[in-house]
N, C-alpha and C positions, 0 to 999 in steps of 0.2 A: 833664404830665397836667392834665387841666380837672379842677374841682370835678364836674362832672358824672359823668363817670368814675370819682370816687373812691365817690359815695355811692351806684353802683349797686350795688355792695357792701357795703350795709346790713347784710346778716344776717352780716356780718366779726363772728369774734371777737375784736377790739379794740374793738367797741362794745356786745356783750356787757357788759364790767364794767361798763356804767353799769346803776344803779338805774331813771333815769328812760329814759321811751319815746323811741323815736326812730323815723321814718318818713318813703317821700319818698310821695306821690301826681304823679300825672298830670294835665293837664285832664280826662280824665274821671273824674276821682277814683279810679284804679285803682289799688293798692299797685305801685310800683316796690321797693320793699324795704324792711327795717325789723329789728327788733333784736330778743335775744329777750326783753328785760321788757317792749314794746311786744307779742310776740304772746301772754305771759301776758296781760295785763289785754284784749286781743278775746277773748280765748277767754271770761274772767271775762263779759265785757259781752255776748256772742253766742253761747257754746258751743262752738265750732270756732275754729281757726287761720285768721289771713287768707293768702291764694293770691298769690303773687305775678303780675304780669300776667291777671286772671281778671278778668274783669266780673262786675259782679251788686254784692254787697256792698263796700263799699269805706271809706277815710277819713270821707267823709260822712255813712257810721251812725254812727258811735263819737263825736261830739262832737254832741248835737245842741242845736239855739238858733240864731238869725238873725245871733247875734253872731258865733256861730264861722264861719259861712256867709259871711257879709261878710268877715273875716279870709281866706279861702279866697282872695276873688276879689281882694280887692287885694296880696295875693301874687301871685297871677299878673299883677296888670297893673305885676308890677313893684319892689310896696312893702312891703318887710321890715314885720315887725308885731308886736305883743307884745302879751300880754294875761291877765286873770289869770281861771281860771273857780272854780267850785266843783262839786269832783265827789264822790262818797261821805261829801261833810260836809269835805272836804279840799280846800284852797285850792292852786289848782294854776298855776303858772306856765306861758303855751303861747306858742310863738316859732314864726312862719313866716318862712323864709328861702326868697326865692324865688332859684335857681339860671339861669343865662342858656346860652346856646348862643352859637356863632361869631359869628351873625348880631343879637349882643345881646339878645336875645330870651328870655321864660322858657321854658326847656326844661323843669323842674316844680321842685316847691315840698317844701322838707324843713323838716317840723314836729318838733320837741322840746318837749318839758315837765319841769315842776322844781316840785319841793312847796315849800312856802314857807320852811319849816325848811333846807333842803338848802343847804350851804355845801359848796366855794365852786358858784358859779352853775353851773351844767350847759353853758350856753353856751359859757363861757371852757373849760373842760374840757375839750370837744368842739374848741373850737378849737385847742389845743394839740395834743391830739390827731391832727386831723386834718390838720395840719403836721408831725408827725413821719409821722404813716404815709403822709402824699402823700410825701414827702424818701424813704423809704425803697424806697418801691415805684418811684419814678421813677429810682432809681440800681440797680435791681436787673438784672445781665446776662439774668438767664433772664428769658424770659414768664412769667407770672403770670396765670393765668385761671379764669374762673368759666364755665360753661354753666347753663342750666335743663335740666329731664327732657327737653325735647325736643333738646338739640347746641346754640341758639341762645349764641350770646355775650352775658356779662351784665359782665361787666368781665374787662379785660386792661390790663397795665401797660404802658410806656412801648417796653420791649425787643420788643415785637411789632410796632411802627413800625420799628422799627431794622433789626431784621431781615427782616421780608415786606413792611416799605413803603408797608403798609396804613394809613392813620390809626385811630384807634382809633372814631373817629366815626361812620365806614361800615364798621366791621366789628362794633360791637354791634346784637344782635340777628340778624344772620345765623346761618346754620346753621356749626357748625365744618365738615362734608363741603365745603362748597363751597370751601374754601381748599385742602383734599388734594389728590394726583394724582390721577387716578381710576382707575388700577389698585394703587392703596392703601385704597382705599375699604373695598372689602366684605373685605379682608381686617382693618380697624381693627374693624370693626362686630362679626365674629367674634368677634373676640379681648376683648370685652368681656362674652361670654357667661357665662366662670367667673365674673368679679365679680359680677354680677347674680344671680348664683346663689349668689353667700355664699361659694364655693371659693376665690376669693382675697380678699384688702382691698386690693390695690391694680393696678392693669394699670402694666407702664411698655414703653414700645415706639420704634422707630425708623422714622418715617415721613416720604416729600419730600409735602413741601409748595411751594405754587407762587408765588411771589412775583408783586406788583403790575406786574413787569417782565418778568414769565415764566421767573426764574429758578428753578432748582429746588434747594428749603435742606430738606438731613433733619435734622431735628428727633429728639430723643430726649425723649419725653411721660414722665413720673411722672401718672398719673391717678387720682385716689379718688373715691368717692364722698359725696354732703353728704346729709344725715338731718334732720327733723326732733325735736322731742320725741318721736314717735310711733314713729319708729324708720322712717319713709318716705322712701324715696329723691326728694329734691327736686333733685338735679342732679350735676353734677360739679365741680371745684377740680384743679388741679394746678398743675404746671410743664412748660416745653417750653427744653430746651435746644441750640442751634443747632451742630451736631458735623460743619456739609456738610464741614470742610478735613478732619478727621480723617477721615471717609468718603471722601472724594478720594484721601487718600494710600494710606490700605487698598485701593482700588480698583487704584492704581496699582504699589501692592508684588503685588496678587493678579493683575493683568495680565501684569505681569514674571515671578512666580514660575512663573506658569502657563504662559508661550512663550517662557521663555529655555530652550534645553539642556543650559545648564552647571547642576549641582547647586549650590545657592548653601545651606549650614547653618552656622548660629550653636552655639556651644558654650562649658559650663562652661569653664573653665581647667583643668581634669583632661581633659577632651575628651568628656564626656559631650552628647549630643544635645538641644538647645533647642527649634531649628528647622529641619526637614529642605525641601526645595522638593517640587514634586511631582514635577520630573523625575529624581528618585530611583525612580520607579518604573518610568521605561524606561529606564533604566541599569545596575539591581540586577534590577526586577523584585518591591522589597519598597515598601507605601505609607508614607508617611511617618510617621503614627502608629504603624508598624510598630518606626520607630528610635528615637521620644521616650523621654527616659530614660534611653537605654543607650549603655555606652560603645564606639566604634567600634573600638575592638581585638579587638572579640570578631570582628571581619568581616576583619581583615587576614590576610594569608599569614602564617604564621607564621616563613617566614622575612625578612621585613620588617618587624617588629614592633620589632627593636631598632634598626634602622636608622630607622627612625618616632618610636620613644621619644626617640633622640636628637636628634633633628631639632625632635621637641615642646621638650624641656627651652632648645633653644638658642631658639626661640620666644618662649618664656616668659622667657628672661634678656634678649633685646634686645630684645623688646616694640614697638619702632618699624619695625624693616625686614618684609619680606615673605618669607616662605619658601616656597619651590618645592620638589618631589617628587616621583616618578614609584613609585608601586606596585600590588601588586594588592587587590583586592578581593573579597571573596565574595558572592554573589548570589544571592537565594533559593532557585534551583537547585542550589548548591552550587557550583557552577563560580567560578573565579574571570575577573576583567575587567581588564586592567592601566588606570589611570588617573592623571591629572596634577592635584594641588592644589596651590593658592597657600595658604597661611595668615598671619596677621596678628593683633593682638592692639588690642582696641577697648575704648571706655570706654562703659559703658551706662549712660545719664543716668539712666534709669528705675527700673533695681536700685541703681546708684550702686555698679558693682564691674565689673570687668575682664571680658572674654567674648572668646571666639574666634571668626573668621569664618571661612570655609573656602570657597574656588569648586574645584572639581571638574569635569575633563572628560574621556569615554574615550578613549584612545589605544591602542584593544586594535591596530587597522590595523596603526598605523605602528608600536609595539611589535615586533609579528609583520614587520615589514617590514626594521626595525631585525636584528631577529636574525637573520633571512634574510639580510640584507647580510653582517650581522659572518661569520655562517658561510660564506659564497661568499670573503670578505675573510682567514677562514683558512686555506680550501680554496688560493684563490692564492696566500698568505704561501706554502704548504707547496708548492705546484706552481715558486715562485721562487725559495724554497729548494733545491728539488731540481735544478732547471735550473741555480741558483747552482752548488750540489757538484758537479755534470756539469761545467758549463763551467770549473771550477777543477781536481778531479782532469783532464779531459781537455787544457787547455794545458798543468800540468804535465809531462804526460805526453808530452808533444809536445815538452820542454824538451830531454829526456833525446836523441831521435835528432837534434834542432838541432846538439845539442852534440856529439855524435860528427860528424855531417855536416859542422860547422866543425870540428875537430878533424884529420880527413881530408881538407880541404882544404888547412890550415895546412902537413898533410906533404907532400902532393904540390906546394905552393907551394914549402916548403924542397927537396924533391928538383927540381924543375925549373931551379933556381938553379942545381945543381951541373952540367949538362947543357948544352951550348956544340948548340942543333941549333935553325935558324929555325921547325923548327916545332914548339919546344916556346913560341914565345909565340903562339899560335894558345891554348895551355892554361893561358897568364899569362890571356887573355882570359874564358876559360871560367870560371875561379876569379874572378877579380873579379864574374861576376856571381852566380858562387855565395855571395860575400862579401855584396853586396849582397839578396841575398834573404835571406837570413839575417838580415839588421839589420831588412829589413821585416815579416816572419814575427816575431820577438823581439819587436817596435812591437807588432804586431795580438796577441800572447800579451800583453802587460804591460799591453796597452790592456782587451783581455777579463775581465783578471781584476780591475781595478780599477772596469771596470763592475761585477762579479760583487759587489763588496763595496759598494757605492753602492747597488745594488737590494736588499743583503739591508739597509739602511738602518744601516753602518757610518759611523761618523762619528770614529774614532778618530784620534789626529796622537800621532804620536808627535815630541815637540817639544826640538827640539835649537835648538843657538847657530847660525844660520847668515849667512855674511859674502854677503850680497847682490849686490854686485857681483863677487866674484870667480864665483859661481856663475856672474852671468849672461855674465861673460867666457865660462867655459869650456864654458856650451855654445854661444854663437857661435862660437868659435874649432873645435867639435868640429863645427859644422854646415856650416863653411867648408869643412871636410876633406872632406865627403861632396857637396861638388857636383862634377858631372863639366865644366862650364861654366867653372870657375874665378871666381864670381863670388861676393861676400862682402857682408854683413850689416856697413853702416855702423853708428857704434855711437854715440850720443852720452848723458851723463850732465850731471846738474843737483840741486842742492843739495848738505848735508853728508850723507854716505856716515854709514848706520847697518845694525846687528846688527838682524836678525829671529829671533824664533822659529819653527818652524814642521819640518815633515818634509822634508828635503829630495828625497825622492823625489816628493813632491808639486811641487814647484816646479821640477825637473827637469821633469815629464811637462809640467805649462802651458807652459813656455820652450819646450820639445821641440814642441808643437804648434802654435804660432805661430810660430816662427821656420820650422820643414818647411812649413808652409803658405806662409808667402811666398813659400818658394824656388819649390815644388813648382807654385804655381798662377800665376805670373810668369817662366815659362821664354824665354831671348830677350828679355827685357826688362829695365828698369835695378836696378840693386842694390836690396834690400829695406832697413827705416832700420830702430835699436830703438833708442828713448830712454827712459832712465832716469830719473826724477826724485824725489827723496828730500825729500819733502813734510814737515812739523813729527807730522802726528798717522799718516797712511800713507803708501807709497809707489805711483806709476804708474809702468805699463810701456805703452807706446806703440811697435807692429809696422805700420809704412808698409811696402804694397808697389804696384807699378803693374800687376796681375796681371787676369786674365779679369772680377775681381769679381763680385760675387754679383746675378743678375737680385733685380729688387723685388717682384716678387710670388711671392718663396722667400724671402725674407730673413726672415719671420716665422717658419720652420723650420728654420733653420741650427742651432739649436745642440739640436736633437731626436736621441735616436739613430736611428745607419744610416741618416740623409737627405745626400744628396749633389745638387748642384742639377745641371741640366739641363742646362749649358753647360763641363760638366768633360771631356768626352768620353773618351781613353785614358788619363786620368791617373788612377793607383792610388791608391786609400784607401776606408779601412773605411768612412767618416762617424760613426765615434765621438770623435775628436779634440776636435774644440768642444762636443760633448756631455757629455763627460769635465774639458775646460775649465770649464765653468761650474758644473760642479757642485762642481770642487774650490774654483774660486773662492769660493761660497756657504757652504763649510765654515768658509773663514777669514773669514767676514762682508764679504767685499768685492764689487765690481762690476764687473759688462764691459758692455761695450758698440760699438759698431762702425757706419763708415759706408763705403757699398759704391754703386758703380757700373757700372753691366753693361762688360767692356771696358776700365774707367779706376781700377781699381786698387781695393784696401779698406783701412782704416784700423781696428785692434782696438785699444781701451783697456779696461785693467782697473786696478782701483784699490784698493788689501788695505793693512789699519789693521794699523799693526806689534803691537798687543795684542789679540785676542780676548776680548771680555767675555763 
């Protein structure tokens, strides 16, 4: 900041305390300002107060003589000057200090006086002085400003370069309106009405103002009013502080709060309400000042409330993680709304204490959507259920004439033996295939009903010691018996032979359906292979046969129930066998899997961990 700048603010009260006068003039000798023991002794000398910027009476009355006259102009052309007069019988010391502009130049000339008694010198005083309060006003953040009665700028400090850009040079003396937006304008002008009117003492307001580069900086004004002795309004003083980031960020929390849909509210640590968003109001249907204050349990279902509490209190004790929840809500209406919060626990620099955040969003939909499902998902449980008991009491039932029908074969088998007549093996033949329907009827009963316990989502094993290889001996050896072909399941084994646990009716029915598959779908064709391998952590079973093999584009359906591929033509079976397979397999945590060629045979591996975790 120039000298110029600082002593346009003459009538400062820091130059008050002096005794002796102080004033600047103009070339045309008009007061730029001055102090108030300088406008006591005009008033003494002329009757009235001098005017600041007013023509007509000026510096040039109040000293008169050729001498002081000559002191005027060689100030102005340049040359500090000192001199001593005598005025009311009192010897008075007068100092003209001509002051320069950019262009070196006197911009005007500020006179002081000093009675001869007066220690120390008024000068040096004034200098001091005026070196602490340039230092202070040039370090000060805020603008610091003076207007006259009419807006015009009579000094501003250093911080109104900084911030609008302007030099301080070309902006005294302008009107302050021209630096406003101009639809702030006439609302500033209003709003200074009450002052003016004694209602208030002081205006303070938040106004953009437009910067040298066309930026736009809102300003928050503190404005008062300046008085003379008389008690007349001679201008204005305040401060203007530069708040555009804080007004950005507000701008951008009320952009957000205003077009996001999620409810976004801050709260106590008890969950009382901070700040509600507005989209509380098309959510609830209540305005947000509606919730401030109050604690949000008085809105909850009451039966969610303790399921809530709990939820809070675990909030509150891990403090770091995020908690999610789904309940209902009440709505101005009274109706409730099901909805989904996150909650979290934050540190608020401002209070300097713990606060809750909360995002909320409705999920009345999918809620109602959700239930609709579960209840179709119990309605089925209970329709699978019942199909379950159907299909379990009716193969039992089914058990009972099997077993007399075998039973009644068995005796006519032993009476036929005792009877020497060629044509009782005509009814050797008939029974054998009554024998064999019977074992496939038994198959499709034991197969039904272990669907039936799979579907109602049975997972039970009843877990015995079982010796692995002898099992799988005896059912090759027991599948060798029922081909009519004479044709037998090569067998080969690999590593140390180990105990499994497991049901053995389960692993009966798996063997049982990969080995009957081989035979059954490789008719006329070369033996089927099962290798054994006794792995360190499971064992594999591996069923080679050179059979019809499964077309590629079925092979993605094979082991679905009642799917049977397109290429089987008369050959009998349910299509639950590998349906039934996989699933038992997945009970003991193990794997199948298979590779198949239309014509050239298929290849099933499955692979089961001897311990279930």
């Amino acid at each position: 900041m120039n000298e110029s700048t600082l002593f346009i603010n003459l009538n400062s009260p820091l130059l008050d305390v002096f005794d002796e006068c102080v004033f600047a003039i103009n070339h045309n000798f008009e007061f730029l300002g001055f102090n108030k023991a300088f406008a006591e002794q005009y008033k003494t000398f002329f009757g009235c107060y001098p005017t600041l910027f007013k023509k007509g009476m000026g510096a040039g009355d109040f000293f008169i003589g050729e001498k002081v006259r000559a002191a005027y102009q060689k100030a102005f052309l340049g040359e500090p000057f000192e001199m001593t007069e005598t005025i009311n019988k009192k010897s008075i010391s007068i100092f003209f200090k001509p002051v320069l502009n950019e262009k070196s130049e006197v911009d005007f000339v500020i006179i002081y006086t000093k009675s001869a008694e007066a220690k120390p010198r008024l000068s040096e005083t004034v200098s001091v002085n005026e070196q602490r309060y340039q230092y202070m006003i040039d370090n000060f953040n805020e603008v610091m400003f003076q207007t006259d009665l009419e807006g015009n700028w009579i000094f501003l400090n250093k911080a109104w370069t900084n911030i609008l850009e302007y030099s301080i040079e070309e902006s005294i003396g302008k009107n302050y309106t021209s630096f406003i937006h101009p639809d702030d304008i006439a609302p500033v002008l209003s709003s200074f009405d009450p002052v003016m009117k004694g209602e208030k003492e002081n205006l303070i307001s938040t106004v953009r103002y437009i910067s040298k580069s066309g930026k736009i900086k809102w300003l928050k004004v503190l404005s008062n009013l300046i008085y003379n002795d008389q008690k007349e309004v001679i201008g204005i003083s305040g401060t203007m502080t530069d708040v555009s980031i804080e007004k950005e960020k507000t701008n951008i929390n009320n952009l957000l709060s205003q077009n996001i849909k999620d409810l976004v509210c801050i709260h106590n640590m008890d969950g009382t309400y901070l700040y509600v968003s507005p989209s509380i109001e098309d959510l609830t249907g209540f305005k947000p000042e509606e919730l401030l204050g109050k604690s949000p349990y008085e809105f909850f279902h009451p039966e969610d409330i303790e399921y809530i509490n709990n939820d809070h209190e675990e909030v509150i004790k891990q403090k770091t993680s995020v908690h999610y929840l789904t309940y209902r809500f009440k709505k101005k209406c009274g109706d409730y709304v099901w909805v989904e919060s996150n909650t979290k626990v934050f540190y608020d620099d401002f209070n300097l204490e713990n606060r809750l955040i909360t995002s909320t969003r409705e999920i009345q939909e999918r809620k109602l959507a959700e239930e609709g499902l579960m209840k179709a998902l119990h309605r089925e449980r209970e329709l699978n259920e019942l199909k379950s008991r159907f299909v379990s009491m009716t193969t039992h039932e089914l058990k009972t004439p099997l077993s007399v029908i075998s039973s009644s074969a068995e005796i006519i088998e032993v009476y036929t033996q005792q009877i020497d007549n060629p044509r009782i093996k005509n009814i050797s033949k008939q029974l054998d295939n009554i024998y064999s329907e019977i074992i496939r009827i038994t198959k499709l009963i034991n197969d039904t009903l272990l669907l039936g316990k799979i579907e109602m989502g049975s997972r039970e094993i009843k877990k015995v010691e079982i010796n692995l290889l002898h099992l799988v001996q005896y059912i090759i050896e027991r599948q060798n018996r029922q081909q009519k072909d004479n044709r037998v399941i090569e067998f080969e084994k690999y590593g140390i032979e180990r105990n499994i646990q497991g049901d053995t009716l389960h692993f009966e029915h798996i063997l049982d359906n990969l080995i009957s598959n081989a035979f059954k779908y490789s008719q006329n064709r070369p033996n089927p292979k099962l290798i054994l391998t006794f792995n360190e952590s499971d064992f594999q079973v591996v069923v080679i046969d050179s059979g019809i093999g499964i077309p590629l584009n079925q092979q993605k359906m094979i082991c679905t129930s009642f799917f049977r591929g397109h290429n089987v033509g008369n050959i009998k079976g349910s299509g639950l066998g590998l349906f039934l397979v996989n699933n038992l397999v997945k009970i003991y945590q193990g794997e199948i899997s298979f590779e198949s060629a239309e014509d050239h045979g298929t290849t099933f591996r499955l692979r089961i961990p001897y311990e279930i975790k």
